[in-house]
C-alpha distance (Angstrom), angle and dihedral (degrees) to the residues before:
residue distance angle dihedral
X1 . . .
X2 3.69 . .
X3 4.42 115.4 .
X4 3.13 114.1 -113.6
X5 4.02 95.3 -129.7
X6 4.05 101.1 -153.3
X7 4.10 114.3 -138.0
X8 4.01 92.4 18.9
X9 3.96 105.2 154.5
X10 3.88 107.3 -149.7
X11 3.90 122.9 -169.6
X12 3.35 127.9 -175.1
X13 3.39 134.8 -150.4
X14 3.60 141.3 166.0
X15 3.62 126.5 -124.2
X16 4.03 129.6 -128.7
X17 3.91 86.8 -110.3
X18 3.71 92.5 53.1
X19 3.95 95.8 -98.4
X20 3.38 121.3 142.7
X21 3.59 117.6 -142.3
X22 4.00 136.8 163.7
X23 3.70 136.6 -129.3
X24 3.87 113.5 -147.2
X25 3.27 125.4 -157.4
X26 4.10 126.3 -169.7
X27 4.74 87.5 -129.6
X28 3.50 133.3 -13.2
X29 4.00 102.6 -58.8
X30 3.45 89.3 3.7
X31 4.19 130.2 131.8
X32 4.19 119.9 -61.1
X33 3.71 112.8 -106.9
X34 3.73 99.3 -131.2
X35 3.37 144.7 162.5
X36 4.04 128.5 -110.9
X37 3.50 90.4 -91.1
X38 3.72 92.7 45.4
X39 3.63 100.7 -112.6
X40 3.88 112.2 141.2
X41 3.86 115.1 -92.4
X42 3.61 103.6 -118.4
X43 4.31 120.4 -138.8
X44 3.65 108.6 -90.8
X45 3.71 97.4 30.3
X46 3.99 108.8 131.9
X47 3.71 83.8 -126.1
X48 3.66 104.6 57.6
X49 3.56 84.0 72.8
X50 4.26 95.6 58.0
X51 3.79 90.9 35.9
X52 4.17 87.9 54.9
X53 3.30 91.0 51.4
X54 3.92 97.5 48.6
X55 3.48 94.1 45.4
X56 4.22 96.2 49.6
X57 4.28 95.3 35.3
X58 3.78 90.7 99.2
X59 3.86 94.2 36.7
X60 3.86 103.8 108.0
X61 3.77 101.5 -176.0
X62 4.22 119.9 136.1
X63 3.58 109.6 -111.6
X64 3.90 90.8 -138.5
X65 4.22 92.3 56.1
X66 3.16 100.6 92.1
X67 3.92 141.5 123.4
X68 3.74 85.8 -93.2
X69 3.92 105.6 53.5
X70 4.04 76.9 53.4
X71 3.59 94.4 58.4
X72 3.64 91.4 49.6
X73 3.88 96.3 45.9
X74 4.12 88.1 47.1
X75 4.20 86.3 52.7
X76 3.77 84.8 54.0
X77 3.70 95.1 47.5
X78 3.96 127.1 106.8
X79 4.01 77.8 -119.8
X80 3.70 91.0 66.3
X81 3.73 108.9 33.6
X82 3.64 99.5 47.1
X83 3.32 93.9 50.8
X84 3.75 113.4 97.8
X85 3.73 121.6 -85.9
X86 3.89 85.7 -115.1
X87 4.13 93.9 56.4
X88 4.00 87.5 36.3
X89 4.43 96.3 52.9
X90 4.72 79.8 49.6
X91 3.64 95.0 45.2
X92 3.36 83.7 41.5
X93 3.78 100.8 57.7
X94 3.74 94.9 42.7
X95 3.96 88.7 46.9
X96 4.16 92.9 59.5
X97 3.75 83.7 44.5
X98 4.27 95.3 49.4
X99 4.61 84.1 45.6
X100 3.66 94.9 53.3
X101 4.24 93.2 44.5
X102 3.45 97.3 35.0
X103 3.77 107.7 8.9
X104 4.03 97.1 118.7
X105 4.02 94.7 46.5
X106 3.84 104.6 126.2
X107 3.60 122.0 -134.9
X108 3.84 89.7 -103.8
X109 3.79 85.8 55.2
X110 3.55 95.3 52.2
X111 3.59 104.7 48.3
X112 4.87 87.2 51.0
X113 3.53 104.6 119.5
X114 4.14 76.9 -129.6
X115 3.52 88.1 77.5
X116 3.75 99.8 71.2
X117 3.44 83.3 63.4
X118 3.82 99.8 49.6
X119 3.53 96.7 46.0
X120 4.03 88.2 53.5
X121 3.75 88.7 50.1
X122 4.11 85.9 54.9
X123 3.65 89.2 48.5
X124 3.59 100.1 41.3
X125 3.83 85.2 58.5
X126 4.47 88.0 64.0
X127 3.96 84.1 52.4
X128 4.00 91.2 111.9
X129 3.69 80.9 71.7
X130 4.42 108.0 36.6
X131 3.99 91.9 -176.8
X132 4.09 88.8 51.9
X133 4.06 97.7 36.7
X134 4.46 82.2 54.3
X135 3.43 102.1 41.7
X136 4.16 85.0 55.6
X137 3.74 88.0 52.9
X138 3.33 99.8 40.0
X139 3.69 82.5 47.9
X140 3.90 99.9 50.3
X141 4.42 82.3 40.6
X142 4.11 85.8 58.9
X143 4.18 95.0 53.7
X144 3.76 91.8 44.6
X145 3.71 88.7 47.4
X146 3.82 95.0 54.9
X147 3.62 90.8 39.6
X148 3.92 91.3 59.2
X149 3.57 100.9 39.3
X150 3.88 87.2 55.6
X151 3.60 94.6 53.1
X152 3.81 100.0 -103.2
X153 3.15 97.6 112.5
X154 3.93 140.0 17.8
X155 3.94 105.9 -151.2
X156 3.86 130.5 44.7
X157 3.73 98.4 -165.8
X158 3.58 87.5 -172.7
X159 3.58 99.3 65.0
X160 4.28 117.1 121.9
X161 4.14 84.1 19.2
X162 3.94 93.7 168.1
X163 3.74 129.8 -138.8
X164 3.89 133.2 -84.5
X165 3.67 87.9 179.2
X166 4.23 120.7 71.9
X167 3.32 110.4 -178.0
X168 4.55 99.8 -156.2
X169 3.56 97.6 -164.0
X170 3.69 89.9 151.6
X171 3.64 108.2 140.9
X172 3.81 91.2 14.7
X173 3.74 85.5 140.5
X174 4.03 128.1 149.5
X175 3.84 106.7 -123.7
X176 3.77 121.8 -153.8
X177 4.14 88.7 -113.1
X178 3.84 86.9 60.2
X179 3.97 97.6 46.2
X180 3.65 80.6 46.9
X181 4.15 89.5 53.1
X182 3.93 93.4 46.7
X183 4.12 88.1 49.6
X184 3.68 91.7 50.6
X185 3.29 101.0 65.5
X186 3.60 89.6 61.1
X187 4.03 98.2 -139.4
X188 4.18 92.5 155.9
X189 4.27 84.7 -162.1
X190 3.92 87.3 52.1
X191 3.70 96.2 38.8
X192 3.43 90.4 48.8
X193 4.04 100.3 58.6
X194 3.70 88.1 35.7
X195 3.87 89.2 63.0
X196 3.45 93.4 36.9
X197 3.73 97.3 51.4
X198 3.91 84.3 48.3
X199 3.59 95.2 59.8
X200 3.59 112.4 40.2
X201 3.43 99.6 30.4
X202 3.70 93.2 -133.9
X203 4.10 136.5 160.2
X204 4.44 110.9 -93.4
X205 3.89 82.5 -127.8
X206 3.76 96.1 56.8
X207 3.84 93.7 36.0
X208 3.95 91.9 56.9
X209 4.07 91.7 45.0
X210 4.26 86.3 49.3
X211 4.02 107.7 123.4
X212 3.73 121.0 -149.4
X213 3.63 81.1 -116.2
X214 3.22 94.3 66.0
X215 3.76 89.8 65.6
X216 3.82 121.5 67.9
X217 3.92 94.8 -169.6
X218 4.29 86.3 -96.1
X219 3.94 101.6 46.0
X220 4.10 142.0 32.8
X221 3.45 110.3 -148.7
X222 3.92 114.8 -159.2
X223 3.68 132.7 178.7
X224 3.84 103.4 -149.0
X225 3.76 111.0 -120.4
X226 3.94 93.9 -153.8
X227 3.68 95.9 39.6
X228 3.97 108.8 22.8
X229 3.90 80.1 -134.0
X230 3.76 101.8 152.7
X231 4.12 107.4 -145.2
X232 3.71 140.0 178.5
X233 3.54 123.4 -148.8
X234 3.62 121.3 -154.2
X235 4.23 99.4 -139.9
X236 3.80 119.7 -128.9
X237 3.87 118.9 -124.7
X238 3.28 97.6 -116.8
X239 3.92 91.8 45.4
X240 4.23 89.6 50.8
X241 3.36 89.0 41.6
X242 3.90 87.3 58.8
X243 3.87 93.2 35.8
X244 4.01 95.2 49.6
X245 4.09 89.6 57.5
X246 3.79 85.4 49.4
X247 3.41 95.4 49.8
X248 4.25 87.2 44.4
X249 4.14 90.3 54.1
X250 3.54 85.5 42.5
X251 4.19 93.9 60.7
X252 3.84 110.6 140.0
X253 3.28 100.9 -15.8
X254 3.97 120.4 119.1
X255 3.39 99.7 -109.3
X256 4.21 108.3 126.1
X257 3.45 101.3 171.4
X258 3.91 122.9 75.0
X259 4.22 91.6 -141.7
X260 3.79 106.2 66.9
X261 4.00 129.1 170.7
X262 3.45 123.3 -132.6
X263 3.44 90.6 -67.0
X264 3.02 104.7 54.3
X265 3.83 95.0 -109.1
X266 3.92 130.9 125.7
X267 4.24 111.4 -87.3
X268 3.36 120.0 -111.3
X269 3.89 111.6 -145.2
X270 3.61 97.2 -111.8
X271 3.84 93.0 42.6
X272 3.88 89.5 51.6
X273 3.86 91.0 44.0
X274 3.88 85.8 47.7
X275 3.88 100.2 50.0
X276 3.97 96.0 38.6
X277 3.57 86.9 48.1
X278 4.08 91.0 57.5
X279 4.01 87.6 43.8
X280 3.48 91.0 58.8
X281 3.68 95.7 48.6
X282 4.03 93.9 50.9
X283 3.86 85.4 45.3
X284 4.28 92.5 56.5
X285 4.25 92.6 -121.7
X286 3.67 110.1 155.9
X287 3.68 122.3 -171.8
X288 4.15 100.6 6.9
X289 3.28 133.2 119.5
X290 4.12 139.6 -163.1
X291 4.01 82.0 -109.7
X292 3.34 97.9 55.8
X293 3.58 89.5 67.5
X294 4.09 80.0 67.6
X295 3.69 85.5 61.1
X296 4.19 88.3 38.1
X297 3.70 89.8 63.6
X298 3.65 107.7 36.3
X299 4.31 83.4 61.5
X300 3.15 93.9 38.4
X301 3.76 91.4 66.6
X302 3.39 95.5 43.9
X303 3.67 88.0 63.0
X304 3.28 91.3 46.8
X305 4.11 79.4 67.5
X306 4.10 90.7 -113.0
X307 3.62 116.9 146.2
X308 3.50 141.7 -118.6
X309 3.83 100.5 -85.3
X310 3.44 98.1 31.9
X311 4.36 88.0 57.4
X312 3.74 79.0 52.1
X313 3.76 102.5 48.5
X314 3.77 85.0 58.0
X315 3.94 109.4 41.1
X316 4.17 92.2 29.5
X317 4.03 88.7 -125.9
X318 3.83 117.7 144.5
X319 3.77 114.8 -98.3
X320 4.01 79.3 -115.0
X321 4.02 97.7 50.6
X322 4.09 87.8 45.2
X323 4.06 87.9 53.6
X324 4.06 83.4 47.3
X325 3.24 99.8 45.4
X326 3.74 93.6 52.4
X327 3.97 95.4 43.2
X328 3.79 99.0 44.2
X329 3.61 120.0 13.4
X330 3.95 105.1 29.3
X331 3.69 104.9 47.9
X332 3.60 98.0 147.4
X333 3.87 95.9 91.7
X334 3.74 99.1 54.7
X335 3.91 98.9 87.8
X336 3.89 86.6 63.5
X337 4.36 93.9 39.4
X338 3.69 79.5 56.1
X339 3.66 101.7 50.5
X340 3.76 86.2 36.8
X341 3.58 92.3 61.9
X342 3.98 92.1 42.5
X343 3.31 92.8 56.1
X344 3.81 90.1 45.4
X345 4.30 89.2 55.5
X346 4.20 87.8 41.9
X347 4.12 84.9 63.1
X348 3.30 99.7 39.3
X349 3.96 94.0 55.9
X350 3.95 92.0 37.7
């Protein structure tokens, strides 16, 4: 019966002359098993077996540390569980993915400054798809992070990874002409989280999960599913003029949530993403998406001449990611913050 030699690293690699041979090593990057005369010791040789056991005797290294007892300590982390079941079934995906590449690395393997450059190789091979080939390594970054800052390990070699994926949504902006094409197609459960999305500047998630008690006929109150930022947004007229006739059709029936579908029924995700997706077919908009209207509000505001913080107290951005989003992703509202401003010096000297 042939051991089962625990951490062996086989390559293999075929030979000029069509031979296939293997190149053993004792771990992942550790020593060549090899005969006398240097030759690779093939698998199945009686002395693989001795020369494993030679080359490992004075390798002190737990068998349970390994990539994969960090995965399962990171899934049983407050980082993991209170997440939302959303974050939890990505990480997830991209965590069964990380165990079955990487899942016998040792700790010792983990923390080589060699295995930056692995893990980029693995990552580099998702780069058909950018958005998948990050998430992984943002992914893999997140365990090693939580494994360091609770003292299991003492290097993240994956920290400051980089991007393949740039998401340009510079001048993503919803114009007037294309509210006006969503409105006119006269979809009241479309309209509605169009307008709603407009004016409070909030995530599609958290807008679809929004009670009608959360709203008190002045304010929407909305605990931010991504952040856990808890934020109250002051309704405009026209918006609670729309939302009290909801709420009127609405009566006694069982409806909780203030975005319905046609049936009156709480959207799922994918049946929202589905149906808006159709709307903005029939209504010609090319290259927009629900979260854009994010990006919609936060300039529209600022053109409105509101501040900083007060952008913030509404959409529950950071002071920082409301300067960023108006200096690098939203650039469609700086014609009018110019001639704003121009106007502002032509008073002051008149």
């Amino acid at each position: 019966m042939r051991a089962k030699l625990k951490g062996l690293m086989k390559v293999k690699k075929t030979l000029a002359n069509g031979k296939t041979i293997y190149y053993c090593y004792a771990w992942r990057k550790g020593p060549l098993l090899k005969h006398k005369d240097g030759s690779p010791i093939q698998p199945g040789d009686p002395l693989l077996l001795r020369a494993f056991t030679e080359a490992t005797k004075d390798r002190f290294v737990d068998p349970s540390e390994t990539m994969g007892e960090l995965i399962t300590e990171f899934k049983a982390s407050s980082e993991f569980t209170e997440k939302s079941a959303k974050t939890r079934k990505a990480y997830a995906r991209y965590l069964d993915i990380i165990r079955e590449e990487f899942g016998d690395m040792s700790f010792v393997e983990i923390q080589d400054k060699e295995a930056r450059g692995e893990f980029k190789v693995w990552r580099d091979t998702m780069s058909a798809t950018p958005r998948a080939a990050d998430y992984a390594w943002t992914t893999l970054a997140r365990v090693l992070s939580v494994a360091k800052d609770r003292g299991r390990i003492s290097v993240n070699v994956c920290e400051r990874g980089g991007r393949l994926y740039e998401a340009d949504r510079a001048e993503k902006i919803w114009t007037e002409e294309d509210v006006r094409k969503m409105l006119a197609l006269h979809r009241p459960e479309i309209s509605a989280a169009l307008l709603l999305a407009l004016w409070t500047g909030q995530r599609q998630g958290d807008l679809l999960k929004a009670a009608w008690t959360n709203y008190d006929g002045q304010a929407l109150r909305v605990r931010q599913g991504k952040t856990g930022a808890r934020v109250a947004i002051p309704i405009a007229s026209a918006v609670r003029t729309m939302l009290d006739a909801m709420r009127a059709a609405v009566g006694d029936k069982s409806a909780t949530t203030i975005l319905t579908n046609t049936r009156g029924k709480p959207w799922t995700s994918d049946g929202f993403r589905t149906s808006w997706g159709k709307a903005c077919d029939k209504a010609g908009i090319v290259g927009l998406t629900f979260h854009d209207l994010r990006g919609t509000a936060v300039t529209r505001l600022a053109l409105s001449g509101c501040s900083t913080a007060q952008i913030a107290s509404i959409t529950g951005h950071s002071l920082k990611d409301v300067e960023s989003i108006l200096d690098a992703h939203y650039l469609g509202g700086k014609i009018e913050l110019a001639e704003q401003a121009i106007l502002k010096l032509e008073q002051h000297k008149a």
